[in-house]
C-alpha positions as CSV (number, residue, x, y, z in Angstrom):
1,X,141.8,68.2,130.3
2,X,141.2,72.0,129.8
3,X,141.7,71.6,126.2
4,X,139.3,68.6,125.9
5,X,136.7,70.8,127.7
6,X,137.0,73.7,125.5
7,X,136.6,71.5,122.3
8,X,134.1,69.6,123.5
9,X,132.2,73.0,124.3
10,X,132.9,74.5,120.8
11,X,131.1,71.3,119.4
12,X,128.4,71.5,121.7
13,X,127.4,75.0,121.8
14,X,126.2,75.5,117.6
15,X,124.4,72.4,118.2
16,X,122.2,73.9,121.2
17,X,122.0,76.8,119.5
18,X,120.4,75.1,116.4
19,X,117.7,73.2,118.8
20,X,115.2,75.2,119.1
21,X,114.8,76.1,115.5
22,X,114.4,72.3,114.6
23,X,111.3,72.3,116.6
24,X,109.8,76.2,115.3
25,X,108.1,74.8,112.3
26,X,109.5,76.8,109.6
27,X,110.1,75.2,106.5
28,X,112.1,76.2,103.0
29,X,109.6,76.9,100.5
30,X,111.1,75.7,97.5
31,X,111.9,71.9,99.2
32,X,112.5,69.3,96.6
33,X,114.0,71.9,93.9
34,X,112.7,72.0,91.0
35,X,110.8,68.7,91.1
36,X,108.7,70.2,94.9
37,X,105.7,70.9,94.9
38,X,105.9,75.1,95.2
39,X,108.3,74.6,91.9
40,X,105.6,72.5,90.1
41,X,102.9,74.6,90.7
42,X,104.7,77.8,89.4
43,X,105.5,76.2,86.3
44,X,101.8,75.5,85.9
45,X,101.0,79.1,86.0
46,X,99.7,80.6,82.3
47,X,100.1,84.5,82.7
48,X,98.1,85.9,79.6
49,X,99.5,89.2,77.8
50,X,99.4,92.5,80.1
51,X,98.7,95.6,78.6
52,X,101.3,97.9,77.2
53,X,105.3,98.1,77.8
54,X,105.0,98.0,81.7
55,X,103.1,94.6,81.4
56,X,105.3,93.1,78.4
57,X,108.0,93.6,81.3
58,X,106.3,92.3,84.4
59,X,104.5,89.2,81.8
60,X,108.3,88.4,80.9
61,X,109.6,88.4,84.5
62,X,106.8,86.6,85.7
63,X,107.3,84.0,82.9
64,X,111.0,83.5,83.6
65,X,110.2,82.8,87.3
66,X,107.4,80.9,86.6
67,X,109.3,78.7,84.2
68,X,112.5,77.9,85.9
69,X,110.9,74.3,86.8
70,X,110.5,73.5,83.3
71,X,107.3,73.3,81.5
72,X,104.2,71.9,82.7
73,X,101.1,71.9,81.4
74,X,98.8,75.3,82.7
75,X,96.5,74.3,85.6
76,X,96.4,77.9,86.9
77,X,95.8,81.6,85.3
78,X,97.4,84.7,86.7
79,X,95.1,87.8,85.3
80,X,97.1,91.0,85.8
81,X,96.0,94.8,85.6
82,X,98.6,97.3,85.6
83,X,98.6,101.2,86.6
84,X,101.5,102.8,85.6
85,X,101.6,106.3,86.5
86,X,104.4,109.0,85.9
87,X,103.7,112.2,87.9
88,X,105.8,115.2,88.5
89,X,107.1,116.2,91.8
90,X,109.4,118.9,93.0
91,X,108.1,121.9,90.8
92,X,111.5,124.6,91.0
93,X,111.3,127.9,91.1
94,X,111.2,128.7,87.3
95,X,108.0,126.0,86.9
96,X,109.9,123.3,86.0
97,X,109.8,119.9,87.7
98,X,112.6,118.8,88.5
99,X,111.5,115.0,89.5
100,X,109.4,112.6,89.0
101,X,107.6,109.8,90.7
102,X,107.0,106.7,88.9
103,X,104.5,103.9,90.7
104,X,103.5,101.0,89.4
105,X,100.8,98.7,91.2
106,X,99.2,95.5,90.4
107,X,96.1,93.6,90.6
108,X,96.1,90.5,90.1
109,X,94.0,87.4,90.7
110,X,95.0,83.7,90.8
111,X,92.9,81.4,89.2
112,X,92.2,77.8,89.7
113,X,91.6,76.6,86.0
114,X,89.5,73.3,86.7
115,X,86.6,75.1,88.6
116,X,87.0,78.7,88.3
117,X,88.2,79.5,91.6
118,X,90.0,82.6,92.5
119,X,92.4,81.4,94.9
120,X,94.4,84.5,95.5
121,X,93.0,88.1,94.8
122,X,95.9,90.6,95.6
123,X,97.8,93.6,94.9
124,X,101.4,94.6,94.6
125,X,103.3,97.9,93.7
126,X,106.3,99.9,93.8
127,X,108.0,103.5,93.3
128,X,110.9,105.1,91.9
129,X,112.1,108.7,92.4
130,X,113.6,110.0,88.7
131,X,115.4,113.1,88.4
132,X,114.9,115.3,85.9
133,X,117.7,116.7,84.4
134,X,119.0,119.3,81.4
135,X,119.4,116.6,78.7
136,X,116.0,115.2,77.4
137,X,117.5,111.6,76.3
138,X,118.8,110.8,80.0
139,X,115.3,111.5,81.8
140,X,113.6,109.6,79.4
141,X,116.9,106.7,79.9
142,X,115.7,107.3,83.5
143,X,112.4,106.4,83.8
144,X,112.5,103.5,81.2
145,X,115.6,101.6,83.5
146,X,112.6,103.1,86.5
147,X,110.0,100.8,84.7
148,X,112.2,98.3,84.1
149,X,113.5,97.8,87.4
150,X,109.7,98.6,89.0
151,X,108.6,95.7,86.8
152,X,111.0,93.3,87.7
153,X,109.6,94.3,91.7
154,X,106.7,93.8,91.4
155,X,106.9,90.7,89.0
156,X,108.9,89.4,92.3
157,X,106.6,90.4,94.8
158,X,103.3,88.3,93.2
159,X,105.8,85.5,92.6
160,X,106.2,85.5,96.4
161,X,102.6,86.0,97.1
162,X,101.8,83.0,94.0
163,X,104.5,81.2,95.5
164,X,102.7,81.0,99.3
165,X,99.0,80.2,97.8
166,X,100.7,77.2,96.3
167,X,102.3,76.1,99.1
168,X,98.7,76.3,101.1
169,X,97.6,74.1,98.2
170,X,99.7,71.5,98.6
């Protein structure tokens, strides 16, 4: 009888554990996969060209997340500024830096095609510490994989912002 007890406890202890979150209201975001609404509306976000290398980068990570539902056709417009800023920091004691800071920050705007609407007006950024070091080609290797990876950030970041205006929508 013990052992019936202690199985039937095992079974029934995840499942009262689990209760209360049934009834807390959260809900996944991307629900239905690709064919959900979330999912459909990113795919029919049109992101026009960004200024300069920082916003090929973010445009093309924006585009690839945007577009993993497939293709529909554009009902919304993402307008994006970039600042992309590389500033010196930690100046040694023969007046050399020896790191920099590079921060990049967007503003961006969500726009409802059919009528104009902004429906989301927001801004997102990041920052990466770069050392500088004796050999020319690595620092400039250093803040270029920087940008790249700050891109890719804050390409994510407005993805997740896009992605909860949608789900409002819907």
């Amino acid at each position: 009888m013990a052992a019936a007890h202690r199985i039937l406890i095992r079974l029934l202890v995840p499942l009262a554990a689990a209760l209360p979150l049934a009834g807390c209201g959260l809900q996944p975001m991307y629900a239905g996969g690709s064919s959900g609404a979330v999912a459909q509306g990113l795919a029919a976000v049109d992101v026009p060209p960004i200024e300069g290398r920082a916003g090929w980068l973010v445009r093309n990570a924006l585009t690839d997340r945007f577009g993993a539902a497939g293709q529909a056709s554009p009902r919304y417009r993402l307008d994006v500024r970039l600042d992309d800023q590389l500033e010196g920091l930690a100046v040694l004691s023969d007046d050399t830096i020896g790191r920099h800071r590079r921060i990049l920050r967007a503003r961006y705007q969500l726009v409802d095609m059919a009528d104009g609407s902004v429906l989301l007006d927001a801004t997102a950024g990041s920052d990466a510490g770069i050392d500088v070091v004796s050999s020319e080609y690595a620092t400039i290797a250093a803040e270029q994989t920087a940008l790249e990876n700050l891109a890719r950030e804050v390409a994510e970041r407005i993805v997740v912002q896009v992605s909860l205006t949608l789900r409002r929508q819907s």
